[in-house]
N, C-alpha and C positions, 0 to 999 in steps of 0.2 A: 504417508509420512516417510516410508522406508525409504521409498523409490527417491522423493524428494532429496533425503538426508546424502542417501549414494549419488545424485547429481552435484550436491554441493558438496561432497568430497570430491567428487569426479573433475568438477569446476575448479579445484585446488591446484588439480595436478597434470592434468589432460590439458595440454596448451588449444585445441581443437574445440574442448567442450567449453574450455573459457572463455575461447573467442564466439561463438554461440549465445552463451551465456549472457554473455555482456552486448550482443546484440539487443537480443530480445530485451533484456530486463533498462538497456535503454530506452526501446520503443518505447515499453510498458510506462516507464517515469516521465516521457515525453507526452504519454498521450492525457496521464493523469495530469500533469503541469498544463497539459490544456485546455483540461475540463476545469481545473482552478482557477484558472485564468479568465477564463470566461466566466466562471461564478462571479469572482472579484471585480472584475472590469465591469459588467452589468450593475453593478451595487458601489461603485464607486469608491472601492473600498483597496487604502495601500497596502497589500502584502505581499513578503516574500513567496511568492509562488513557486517557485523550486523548493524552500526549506519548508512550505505547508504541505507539496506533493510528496517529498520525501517524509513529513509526520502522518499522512492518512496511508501510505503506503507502509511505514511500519503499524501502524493500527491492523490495518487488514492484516498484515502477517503473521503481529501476535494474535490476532483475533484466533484464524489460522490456526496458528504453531499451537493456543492453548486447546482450542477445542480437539485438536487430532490427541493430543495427550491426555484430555480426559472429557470426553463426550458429554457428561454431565454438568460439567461447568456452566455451558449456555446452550439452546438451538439456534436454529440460523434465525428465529425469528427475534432472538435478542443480542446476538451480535449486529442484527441490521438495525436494531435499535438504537446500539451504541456507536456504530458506524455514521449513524440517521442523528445520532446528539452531534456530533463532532461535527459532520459539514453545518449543521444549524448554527453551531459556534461559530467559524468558518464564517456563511454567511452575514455574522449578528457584526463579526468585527473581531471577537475572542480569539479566535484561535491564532 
């Protein structure tokens, strides 16, 4: 969590590490928008697939960001739970 926290201050101010940054964390929303994409298109179902990749992709983060600040909250075997509800939404049409 520390090292994270000092990349995203790093990412603030570092015009180098921002540009990086924003590399990667585009891959990363690209490659999720097209596992969505392919969810949705298979099931015939119209969503916004950028605004669902950028909702499962803040899920994972708070998931993330909560469990680093208190370990007890969940294990990984019940954030992939809740992880595991959401694309079922996703998939049902809900989300």
């Amino acid at each position: 969590l520390a090292v994270w926290l000092a990349f995203w201050s790093l990412a603030r101010s570092d015009v180098e590490i921002r540009r990086i940054h924003a590399r990667v964390y585009r891959e990363y929303r690209r490659m999720i928008e097209e596992m969505v994409t392919a969810l949705t298109v298979d099931r015939g179902l119209k969503v916004d697939t950028g605004r669902a990749a950028l909702g499962l992709i803040a899920l994972l983060d708070g998931l993330w960001l909560e469990h680093c600040l208190d370990p007890q909250t969940f294990d990984a075997t019940g954030a992939a739970a809740i992880a595991h509800r959401w694309v079922d939404a996703l998939k049902a049409g809900l989300a």
